[in-house]
N, C-alpha and C positions, 0 to 999 in steps of 0.2 A: 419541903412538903412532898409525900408522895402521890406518885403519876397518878392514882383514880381519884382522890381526894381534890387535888386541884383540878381535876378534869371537872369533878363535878361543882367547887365553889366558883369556876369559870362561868360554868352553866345557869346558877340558882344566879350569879351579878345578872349575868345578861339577861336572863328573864325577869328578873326583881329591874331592873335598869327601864327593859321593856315596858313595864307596869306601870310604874310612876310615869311615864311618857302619856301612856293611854291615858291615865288619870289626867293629866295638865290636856290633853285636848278635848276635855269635858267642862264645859264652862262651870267655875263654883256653885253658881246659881243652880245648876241641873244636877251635882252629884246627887243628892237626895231626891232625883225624881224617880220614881220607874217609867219606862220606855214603855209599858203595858202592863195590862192586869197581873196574867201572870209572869211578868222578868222584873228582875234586880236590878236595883238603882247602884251607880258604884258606889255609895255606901254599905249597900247592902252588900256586895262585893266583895269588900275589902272586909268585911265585919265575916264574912262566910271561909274568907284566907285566914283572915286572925284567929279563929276556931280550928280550923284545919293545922294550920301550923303550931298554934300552942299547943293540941294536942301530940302533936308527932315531936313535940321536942319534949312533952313529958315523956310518951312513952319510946319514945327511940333515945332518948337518954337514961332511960330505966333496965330496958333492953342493954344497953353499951354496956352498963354497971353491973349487971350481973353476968355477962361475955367475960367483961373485966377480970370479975371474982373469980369467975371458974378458967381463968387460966388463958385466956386469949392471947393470941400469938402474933407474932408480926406477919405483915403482908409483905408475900412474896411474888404475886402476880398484880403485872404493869400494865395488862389488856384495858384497851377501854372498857368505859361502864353504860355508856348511853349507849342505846340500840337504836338506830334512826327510823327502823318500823316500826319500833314500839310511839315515838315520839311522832309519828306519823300517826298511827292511830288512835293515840291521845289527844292529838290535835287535830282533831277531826271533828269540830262541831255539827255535823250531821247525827252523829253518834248523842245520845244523852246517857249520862251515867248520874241516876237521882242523886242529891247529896243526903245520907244519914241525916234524920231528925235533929241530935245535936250541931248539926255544922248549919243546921239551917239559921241566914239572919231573922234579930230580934228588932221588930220597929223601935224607930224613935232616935236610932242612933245618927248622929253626924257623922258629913263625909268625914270631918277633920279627926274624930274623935275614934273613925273606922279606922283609917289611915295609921292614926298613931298606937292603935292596938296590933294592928298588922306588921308596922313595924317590929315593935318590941318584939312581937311572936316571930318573924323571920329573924331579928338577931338572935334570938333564944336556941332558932334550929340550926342556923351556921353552925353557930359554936358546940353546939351540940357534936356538929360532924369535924370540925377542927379538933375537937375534944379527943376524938378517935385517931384522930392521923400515925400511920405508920403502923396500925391495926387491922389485922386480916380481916376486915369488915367483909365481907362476901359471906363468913359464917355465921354472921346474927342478921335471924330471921325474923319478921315478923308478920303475920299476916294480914293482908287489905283486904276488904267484904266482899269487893269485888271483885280483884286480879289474883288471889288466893296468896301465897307465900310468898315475899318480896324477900331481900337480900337488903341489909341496911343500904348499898351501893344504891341498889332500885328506889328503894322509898326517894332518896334526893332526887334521884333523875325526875321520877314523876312527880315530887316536888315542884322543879323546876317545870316542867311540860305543864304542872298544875298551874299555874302560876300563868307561864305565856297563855293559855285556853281561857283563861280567864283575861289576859290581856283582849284577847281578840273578843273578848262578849262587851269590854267596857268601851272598845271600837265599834260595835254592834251598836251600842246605846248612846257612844256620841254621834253615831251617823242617825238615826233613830229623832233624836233630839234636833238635830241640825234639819231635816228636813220639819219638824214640827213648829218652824220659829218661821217668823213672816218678814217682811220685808224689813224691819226698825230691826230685826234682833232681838222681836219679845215673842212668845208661843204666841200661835193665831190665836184668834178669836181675844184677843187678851184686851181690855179697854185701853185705848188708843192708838191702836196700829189701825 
């Protein structure tokens, strides 16, 4: 496998690793709650990753394929790809960066049935970028609405930074939760506590 490619499926385990963690320290019962009016329940979460990544594994695999056609070349540069300022100030939840109308979740869905949309949709974008390997990926471009012209390299990086930012909001919402539950383990006010 070449050096930017496994730098980067190194990065999308550890932050996809990361995530499932956050999720199991949210009791079953509270994934479908929100933490407040307006934040996301990690269903809704995981339903808002499942959009985001199915999208970027159609069109960054639609991007790859026409790279492909027109003649892509092998990669000859082994520099890393992850910038650690860049992933610093992606990971900066002080910062909001609204998500596009389509990535926004749709009620009603289950944590488990988020979950398993999310997955599917992160297997889809791996292989998407496995798909590339040993391809001069730095020259297929595409552009994000907000960070302007990314570098296929880039889209995983902040993939992956996507991915931990959203770890730490579903740590947000089990700390959230965990202060909301009364002495038994049930939400205050709840009849019998």
């Amino acid at each position: 496998m070449h050096p930017r490619v496994q730098e980067l499926i190194e990065h999308l385990d550890s932050s996809h690793r990361g995530l499932l963690q956050a999720i199991e320290d949210v009791p079953a019962a509270g994934r479908e709650r929100r933490p407040g009016p307006d934040r996301w329940s990690v269903a809704e979460i995981l339903q808002h990753l499942a959009l985001i990544e199915g999208g970027l594994a159609r069109i960054l695999g639609e991007a790859l394929e026409s790279a492909r056609a027109a003649g892509l070349g092998p990669e000859r540069d082994t520099s890393p790809v992850i910038d650690p300022e860049e992933m610093r100030m992606l990971l900066d939840r002080t910062r909001r960066f609204p998500a596009p109308g389509p990535a926004h979740p749709k009620p009603g869905v289950t944590a488990a049935e988020a979950l398993a949309a999310f997955e599917s949709s992160h297997r889809r974008l791996r292989a998407v970028l496995l798909s590339g390997d040993g391809l001069a990926l730095g020259e297929v471009v595409h552009v994000h609405p907000a960070f302007g012209p990314l570098t296929f390299y880039k889209w995983f990086a902040f993939t992956g930074g996507h991915e931990t930012r959203h770890t730490a909001q579903m740590r947000e919402v089990a700390r959230v939760l965990k202060g909301a539950e009364g002495c038994c383990g049930v939400l205050k006010g709840a009849e019998g506590c």
